[in-house]
N, C-alpha and C positions, 0 to 999 in steps of 0.2 A: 278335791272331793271331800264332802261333808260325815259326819258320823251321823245323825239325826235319822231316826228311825220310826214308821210308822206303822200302821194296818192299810192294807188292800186297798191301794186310792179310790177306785170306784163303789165300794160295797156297802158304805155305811149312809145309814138313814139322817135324813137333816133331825140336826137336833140344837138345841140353848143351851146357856148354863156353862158352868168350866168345860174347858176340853180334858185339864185333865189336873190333880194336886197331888205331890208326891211325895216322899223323903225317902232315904236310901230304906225305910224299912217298911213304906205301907206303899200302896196305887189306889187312888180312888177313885173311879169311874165318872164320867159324864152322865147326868139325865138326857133325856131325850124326850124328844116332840114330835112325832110322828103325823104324816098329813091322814084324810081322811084313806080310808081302804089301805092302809098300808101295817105292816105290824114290824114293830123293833128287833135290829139285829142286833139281840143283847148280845151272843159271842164275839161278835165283830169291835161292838161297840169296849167292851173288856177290851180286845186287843189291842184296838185304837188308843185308850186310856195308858195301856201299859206302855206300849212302844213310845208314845209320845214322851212318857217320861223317862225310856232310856235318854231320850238325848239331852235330860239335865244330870244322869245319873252316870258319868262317864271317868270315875277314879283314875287320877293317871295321866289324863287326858287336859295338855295346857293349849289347845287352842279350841274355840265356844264351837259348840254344835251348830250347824248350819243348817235349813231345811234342803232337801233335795227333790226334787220332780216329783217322785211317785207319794211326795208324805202332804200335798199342798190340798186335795178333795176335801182332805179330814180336817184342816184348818179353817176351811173354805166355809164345808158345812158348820163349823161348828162356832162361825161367827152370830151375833145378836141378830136373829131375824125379828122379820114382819109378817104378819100370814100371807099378806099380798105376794110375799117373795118364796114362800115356801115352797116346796116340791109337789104336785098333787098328781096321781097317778095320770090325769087328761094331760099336767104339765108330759110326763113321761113318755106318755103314748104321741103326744102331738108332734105336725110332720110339719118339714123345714117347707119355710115361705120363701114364695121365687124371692131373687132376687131384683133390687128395683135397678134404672141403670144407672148407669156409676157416673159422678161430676166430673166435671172439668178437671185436666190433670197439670201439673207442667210440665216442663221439657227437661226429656233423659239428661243432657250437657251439663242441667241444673246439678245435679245427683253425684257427677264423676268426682272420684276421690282422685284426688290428684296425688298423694302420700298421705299415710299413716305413721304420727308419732311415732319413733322408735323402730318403724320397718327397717329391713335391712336390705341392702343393695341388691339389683340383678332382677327385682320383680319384671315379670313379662306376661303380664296377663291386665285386664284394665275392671277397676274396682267401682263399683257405685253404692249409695245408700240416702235414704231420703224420705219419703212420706208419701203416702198416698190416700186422700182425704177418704171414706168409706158413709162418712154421712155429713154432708156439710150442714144441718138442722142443729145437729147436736155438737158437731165441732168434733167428730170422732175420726182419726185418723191412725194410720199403723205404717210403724218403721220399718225398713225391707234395708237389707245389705245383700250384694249381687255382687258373688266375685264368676268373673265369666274366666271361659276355662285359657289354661295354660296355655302361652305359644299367640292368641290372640289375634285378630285378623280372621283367615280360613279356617284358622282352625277353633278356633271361637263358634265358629257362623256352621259350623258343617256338625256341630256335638249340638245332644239334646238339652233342654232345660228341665230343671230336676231342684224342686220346691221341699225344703228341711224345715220341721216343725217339730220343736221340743214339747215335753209333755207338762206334768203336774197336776191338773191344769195352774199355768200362772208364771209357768217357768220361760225362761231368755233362750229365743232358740239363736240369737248373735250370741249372750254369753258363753251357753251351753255347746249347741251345732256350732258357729264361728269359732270360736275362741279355744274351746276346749276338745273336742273333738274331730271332725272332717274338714274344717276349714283350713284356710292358705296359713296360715300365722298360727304362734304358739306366744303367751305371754312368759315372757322370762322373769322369777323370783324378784325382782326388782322393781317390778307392779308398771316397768315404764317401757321396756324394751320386746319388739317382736323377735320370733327367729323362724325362719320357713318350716312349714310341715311337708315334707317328701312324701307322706301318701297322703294330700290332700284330694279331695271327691275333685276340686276342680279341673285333675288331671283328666277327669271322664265325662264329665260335663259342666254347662255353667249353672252354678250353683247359687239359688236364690234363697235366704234364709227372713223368716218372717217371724214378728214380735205379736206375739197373738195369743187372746184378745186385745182390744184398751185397756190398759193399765196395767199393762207387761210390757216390762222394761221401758222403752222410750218411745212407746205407742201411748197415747192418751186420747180421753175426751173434754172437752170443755162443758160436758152435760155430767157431774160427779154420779149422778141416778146411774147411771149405766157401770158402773164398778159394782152396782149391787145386784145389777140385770143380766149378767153374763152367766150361759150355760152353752151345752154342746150345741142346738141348733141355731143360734145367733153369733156363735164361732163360726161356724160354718158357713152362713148367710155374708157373715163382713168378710170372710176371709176370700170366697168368691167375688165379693165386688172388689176386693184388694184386687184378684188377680186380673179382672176386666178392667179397672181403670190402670194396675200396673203394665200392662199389654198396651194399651193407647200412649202411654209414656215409652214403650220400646218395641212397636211395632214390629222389627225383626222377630219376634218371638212369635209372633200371631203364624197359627199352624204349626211350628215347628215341634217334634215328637216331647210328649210332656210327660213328668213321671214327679210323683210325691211321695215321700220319706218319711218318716220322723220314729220315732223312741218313746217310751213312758203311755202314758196318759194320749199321746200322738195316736196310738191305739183305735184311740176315738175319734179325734181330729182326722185325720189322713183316708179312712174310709166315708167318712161323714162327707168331708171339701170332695171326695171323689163322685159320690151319688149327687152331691148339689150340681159341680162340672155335668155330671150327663142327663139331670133333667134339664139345666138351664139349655145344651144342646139340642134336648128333644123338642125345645120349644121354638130353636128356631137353627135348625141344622146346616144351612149355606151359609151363616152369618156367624159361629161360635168362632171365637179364635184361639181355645183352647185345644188339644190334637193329643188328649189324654191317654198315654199306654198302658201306664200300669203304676203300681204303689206297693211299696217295699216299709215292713214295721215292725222293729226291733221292741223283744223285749214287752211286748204290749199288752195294755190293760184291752182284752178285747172280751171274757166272759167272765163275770161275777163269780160266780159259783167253782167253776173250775180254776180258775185264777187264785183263788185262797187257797182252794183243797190242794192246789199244786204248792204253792208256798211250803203248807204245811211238809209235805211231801217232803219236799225239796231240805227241811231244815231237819228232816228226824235221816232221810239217807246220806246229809253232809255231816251226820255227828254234833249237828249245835243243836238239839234238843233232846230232854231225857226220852226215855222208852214210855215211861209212866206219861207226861204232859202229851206223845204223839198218841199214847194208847188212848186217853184223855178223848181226844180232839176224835181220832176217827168213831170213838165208839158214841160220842153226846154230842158232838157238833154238824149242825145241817144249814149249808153254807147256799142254799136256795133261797130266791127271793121271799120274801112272806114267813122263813121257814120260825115257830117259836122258838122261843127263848130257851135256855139251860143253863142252871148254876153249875151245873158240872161240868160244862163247855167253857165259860165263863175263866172256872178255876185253872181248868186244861190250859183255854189259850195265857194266862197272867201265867204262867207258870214255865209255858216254851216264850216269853215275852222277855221273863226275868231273864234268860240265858242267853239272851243275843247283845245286853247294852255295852259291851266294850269289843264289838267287831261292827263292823260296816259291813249293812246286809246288801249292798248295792256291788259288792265283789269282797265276798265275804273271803278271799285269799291276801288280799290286799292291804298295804298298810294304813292306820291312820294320821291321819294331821296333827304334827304334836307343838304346832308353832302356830299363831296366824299375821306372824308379823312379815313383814317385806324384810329379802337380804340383798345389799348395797354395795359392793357390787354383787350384778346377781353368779346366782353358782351357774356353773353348765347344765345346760339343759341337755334331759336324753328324750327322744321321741318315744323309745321301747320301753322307758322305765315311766310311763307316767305319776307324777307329782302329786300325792293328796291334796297339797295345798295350792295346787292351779285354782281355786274359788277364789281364796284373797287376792292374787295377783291382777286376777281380771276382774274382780271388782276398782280395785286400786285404778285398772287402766281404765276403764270403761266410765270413771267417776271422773276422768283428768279432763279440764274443759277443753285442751289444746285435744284430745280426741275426739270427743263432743264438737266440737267446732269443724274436725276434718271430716266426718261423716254425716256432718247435716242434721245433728241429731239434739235434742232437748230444746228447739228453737224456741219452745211458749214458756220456756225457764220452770221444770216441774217442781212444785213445792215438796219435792222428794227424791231421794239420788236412785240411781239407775241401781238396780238388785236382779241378781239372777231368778229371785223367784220373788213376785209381787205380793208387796206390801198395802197393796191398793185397794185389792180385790175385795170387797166384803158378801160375795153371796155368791153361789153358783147355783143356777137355778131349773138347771135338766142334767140327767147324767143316764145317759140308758144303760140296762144291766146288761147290756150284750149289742156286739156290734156284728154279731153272725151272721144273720140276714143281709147285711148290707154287705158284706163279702160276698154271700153266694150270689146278689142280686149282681155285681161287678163280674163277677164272673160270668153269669150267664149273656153280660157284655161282652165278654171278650178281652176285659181287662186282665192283665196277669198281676197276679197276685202273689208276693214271698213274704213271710212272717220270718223274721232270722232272731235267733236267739242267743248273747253271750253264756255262757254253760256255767259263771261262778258268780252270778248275779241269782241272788236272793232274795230279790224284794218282787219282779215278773218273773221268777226263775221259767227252766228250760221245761220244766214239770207240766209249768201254767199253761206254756204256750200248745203243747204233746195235749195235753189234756182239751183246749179249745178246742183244736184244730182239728182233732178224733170228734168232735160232736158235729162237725159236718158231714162225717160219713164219706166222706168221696173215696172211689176206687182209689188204687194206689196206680200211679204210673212208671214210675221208675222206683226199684226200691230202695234202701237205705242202703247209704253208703258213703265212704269217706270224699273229702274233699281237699284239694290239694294247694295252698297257699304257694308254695315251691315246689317244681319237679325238678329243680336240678339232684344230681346224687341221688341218696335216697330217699329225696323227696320229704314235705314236710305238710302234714295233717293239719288242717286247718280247721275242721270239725267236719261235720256231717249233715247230709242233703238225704230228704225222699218229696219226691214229686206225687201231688194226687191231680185228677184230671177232676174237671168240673162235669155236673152230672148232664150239663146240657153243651154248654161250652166253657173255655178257658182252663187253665193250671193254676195248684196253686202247689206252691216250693216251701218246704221248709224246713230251715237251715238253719245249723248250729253253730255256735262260731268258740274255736277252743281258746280260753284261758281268756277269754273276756267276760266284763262285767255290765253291770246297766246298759254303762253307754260305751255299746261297745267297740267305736273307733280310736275312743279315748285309750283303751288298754291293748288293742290289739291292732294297728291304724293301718298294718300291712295285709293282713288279713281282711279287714275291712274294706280297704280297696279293692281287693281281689274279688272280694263278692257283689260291689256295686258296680263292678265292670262286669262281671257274667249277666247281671239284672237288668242293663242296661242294652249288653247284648243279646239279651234272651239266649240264653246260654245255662246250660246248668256250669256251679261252678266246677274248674278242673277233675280230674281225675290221674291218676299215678304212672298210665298206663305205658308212655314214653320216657318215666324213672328211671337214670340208672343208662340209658345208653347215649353213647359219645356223639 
């Protein structure tokens, strides 16, 4: 995990010109280019500038700053537009197009991983990964890895299917989800060797992970336009025909109970692919083969506004910001869409900006990467103690062609190596400031709903998510209260749950997860499982209440 540090993935306005020029003593801000009805969020866009240039400002610090999920919007907007490509408030408001039906697919057999480079003995579960074309006109197609669950056979067939989608946007939900967090494998320091993950997700279900949009990771298009055309509704549009034509390649899935995942910027994604799922149903309801329960979203970029202010929050009660820069911020900063500009918000945010560049706001208790080299043989790996430097490793493996080769993957030879966060991407072209309505609209389906939050993650902190989630209003159903990762002895706190009911139908849970960061299976994996097993059984997570006796 990377040191690279940004502003609010979602919140800043497309804009031209540098992202950002710096030296250890000045920050200079980006210009901006604002579409027609829209007005600059000069505090944000300050923040953006600064934090981008923590990650060249990092004394001390001998392996290169990496980007990470939440810092890829700001990149995104801030590459060379065209008007054609810009944001305009109709792009904003406009609503996702059916989608059309999906081509001709091959056959599952085609897909099976027979071994992974460097796996280690005793695997008992059967692996696929492979393509699934989404627009054969354009040549646009997206990479899927399927480890189905533990044990394999009945018990395979009898567990639900449960779709992970990393955020950014732009980031590898195989590097990220697979490699680094809930997946079966762990890359070992040596960039070439797996070693099993004991709380992997596929203990609870089969676990389908997806490369999304084109031109993430080892998803591509043969039409280059379309790396400059990607935004949330055209995410959302490919990622359901992903799941239609991945469904005619493994047809046991079709009906089976279905649940969607993901972290960061997935925020957006995971509710978005959720509402596409049930109007595509509502159009033709004996024939969907989707059987959609619910969607689980860590960590999540899910409202503008309150998503900052919780940041901010979040970095003045953790002690990484002065009293003066939070004073700053609440008293001149108006983190509303449209809201104007302020030099003294401006100054406020460069100022709590300057005070974060030698920690990692993504688990800001956490150490950083002081190597990024591969070690030969590799050291022992601990599950409990995750690795800052797991990015190089699984770049390393993910770049090896004898892996490439085992999983089906880079087949059109990409003119550029596989990256956890894309390199490809030059425009992102809708990003809505809020996915609230499309939660309560899920809800009044009957979908259930959990937002789970690691508690020493900094960049969505536990603030952001407390502050969204209050702006639905729903009664409370169960109240806050601990949860319980172990009851054996005296039991061990895993964070905290409170249930609210939906005002018409549905719950929605929301869960804290203790001593986790961003991503947070990666730092906390036992914990982690313990909560996508309650969510999966609709189940709140434990409780303490048989602690303590024999």
């Amino acid at each position: 995990m990377q040191l690279a540090v940004a502003a609010h993935p979602s919140s800043m306005p497309i804009y031209t010109g540098p992202t950002c020029s710096c030296s250890s003593s000045s920050v200079t801000t980006m210009r901006t280019t604002t579409s027609p009805g829209t007005s600059p969020a000069r505090p944000l866009l300050a923040l953006a500038a600064a934090l981008c240039c923590l990650a060249l400002l990092l004394p001390g610090a001998t392996a290169k700053a990496r980007p990470r999920q939440g810092d890829y919007l700001n990149r995104l907007r801030g590459s060379p537009a065209s008007s054609s490509l810009a944001v305009s408030a109709s792009d904003r408001a406009k609503k996702p197009h059916a989608a059309s039906p999906s081509p001709a697919v091959g056959r599952k057999e085609d897909d099976r991983v027979d071994r992974l480079p460097g796996q280690p003995e005793g695997v008992d579960f059967a692996q696929y990964a492979g393509y699934v074309t989404v627009d054969a006109a354009a040549g646009r197609a997206l990479f899927y890895y399927l480890a189905e669950a533990v044990g394999g056979g009945s018990a395979a067939a009898n567990k639900p299917l449960l779709l992970w989608l990393n955020g950014g946007p732009g980031c590898s939900s195989l590097g990220y989800g697979a490699m680094e967090e809930l997946g079966p494998f762990r890359v070992k320091s040596d960039g070439r060797t797996l070693y099993r993950n004991p709380y992997a997700w596929n203990n609870a279900a089969n676990v389908l992970f997806l490369e999304s949009p084109a031109g993430v990771g080892f998803s591509y298009s043969n039409t280059t336009a379309d790396y400059s055309r990607s935004g949330d509704n055209k995410t959302a549009d490919d990622a359901l025909l992903f799941l239609l034509g991945w469904m005619d390649k493994f047809p046991e899935y079709k009906g089976r109970d279905f649940y969607l995942a993901g972290e960061s910027y997935a925020g957006h994604y995971v509710p978005q692919l959720a509402r596409a799922i049930l109007r595509h149903a509502a159009k033709s309801p004996s024939s969907s083969p989707i059987n959609l329960k619910g969607i689980m979203i860590g960590n999540a970029v899910i409202n503008d506004a309150t998503d900052t202010k919780g940041m901010y929050d979040f970095f003045w009660t953790h002690a990484l910001i002065s009293d003066e820069a939070a004073d700053g911020i609440r008293r001149y900063c108006n983190f509303t869409d449209g809201a104007s500009e302020s030099d003294k918000c401006e100054a406020a945010a460069s100022e709590a900006a300057s005070a974060l560049q030698d920690i990692d706001i993504y688990n800001i208790y956490a150490p950083n990467c002081q190597s990024a080299g591969l070690v030969s043989p590799p050291v022992t790996p601990s599950i409990d103690n995750f690795d800052p430097c797991t990015d190089y490793y699984v770049d390393a493996y993910l770049n090896d062609p004898d892996v490439q080769k085992a999983l089906h993957a880079n087949v059109t030879r990409l003119d550029h190596p596989w990256s956890a966060c894309s390199d490809v991407l030059r425009r992102w072209t809708d990003s809505a400031t809020t996915v609230l309505p499309i939660l309560t609209e899920l809800l009044n389906n009957n979908i259930r709903v959990w937002v789970y939050s690691g508690d020493t993650d900094g960049r969505v902190p536990v603030t952001s998510s407390r502050y969204s989630v209050n702006q639905l209003q729903l009664p409370v159903a169960a109240k806050w209260r601990a949860w319980f990762s172990s009851t054996q002895g005296a039991g061990e706190v895993g964070g905290y749950v409170v249930q609210y009911k939906g005002k018409e139908k549905g719950s929605l849970s929301l869960v804290t997860v203790r001593g986790a960061g961003h991503e947070v299976p990666s730092y906390q994996p036992k914990r982690a499982l313990v909560l996508v097993q309650s969510f999966l059984e609709g189940k709140t997570p434990p409780d303490c209440k048989t602690c303590g006796e024999s």
